[in-house]
C-alpha positions in Angstrom: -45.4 27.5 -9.9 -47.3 25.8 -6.9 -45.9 22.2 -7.9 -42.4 23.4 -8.2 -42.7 24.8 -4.5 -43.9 21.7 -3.5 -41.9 19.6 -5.0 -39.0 22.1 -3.2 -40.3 21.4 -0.5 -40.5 17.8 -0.8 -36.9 17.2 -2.1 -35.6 19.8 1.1 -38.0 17.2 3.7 -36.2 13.8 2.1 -32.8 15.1 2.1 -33.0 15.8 6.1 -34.7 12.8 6.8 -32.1 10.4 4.8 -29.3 10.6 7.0 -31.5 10.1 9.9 -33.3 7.1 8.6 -30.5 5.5 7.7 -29.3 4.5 11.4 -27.8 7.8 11.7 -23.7 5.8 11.4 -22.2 8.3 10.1 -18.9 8.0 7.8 -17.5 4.6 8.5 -13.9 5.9 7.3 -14.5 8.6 9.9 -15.4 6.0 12.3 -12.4 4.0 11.1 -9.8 6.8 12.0 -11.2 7.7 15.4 -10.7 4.1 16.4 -7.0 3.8 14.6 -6.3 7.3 16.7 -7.7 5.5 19.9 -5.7 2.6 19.2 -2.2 4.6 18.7 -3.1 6.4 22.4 -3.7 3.3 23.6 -0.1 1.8 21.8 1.5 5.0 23.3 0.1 4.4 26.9 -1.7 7.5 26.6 -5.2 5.9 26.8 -6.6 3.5 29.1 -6.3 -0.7 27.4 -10.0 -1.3 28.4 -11.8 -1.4 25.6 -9.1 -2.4 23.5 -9.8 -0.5 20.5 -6.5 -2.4 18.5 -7.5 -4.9 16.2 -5.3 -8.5 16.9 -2.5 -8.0 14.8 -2.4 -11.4 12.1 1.0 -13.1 11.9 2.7 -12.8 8.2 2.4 -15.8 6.9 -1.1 -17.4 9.0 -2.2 -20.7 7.8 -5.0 -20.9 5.8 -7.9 -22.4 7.8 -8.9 -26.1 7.8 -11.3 -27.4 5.3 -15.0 -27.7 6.8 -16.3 -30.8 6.5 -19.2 -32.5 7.5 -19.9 -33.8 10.7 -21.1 -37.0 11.1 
């Protein structure tokens, strides 16, 4: 009985500390949301431009970029 309490205990400890050690981000697709609902204030004129939370908008049909080669 006294190794199932501790290993309760132990599995309760790690699954607190987890989040926390792992740079406490968060849910990027939350993330990802908050900044698309930022940006659509922003599009609206509703929020301030500066930061510009839009991403730069890609034309249709870009060109793919140039072959790297090496410099001589």
């Amino acid at each position: 009985m006294r190794n199932f309490s501790l290993l309760t205990i132990a599995m309760l400890a790690l699954s607190g500390v987890a989040p926390a050690h792992a740079g406490g981000m968060g849910d990027p697709s939350v993330i990802l949301k908050e900044k698309n609902a930022i940006c659509d204030a922003q599009r609206r004129g509703e929020a301030p431009r500066n930061p510009d939370m839009c991403l730069p908008e890609l034309p249709v049909d870009s060109p793919p970029p140039p072959p790297r080669g090496k410099v001589r």
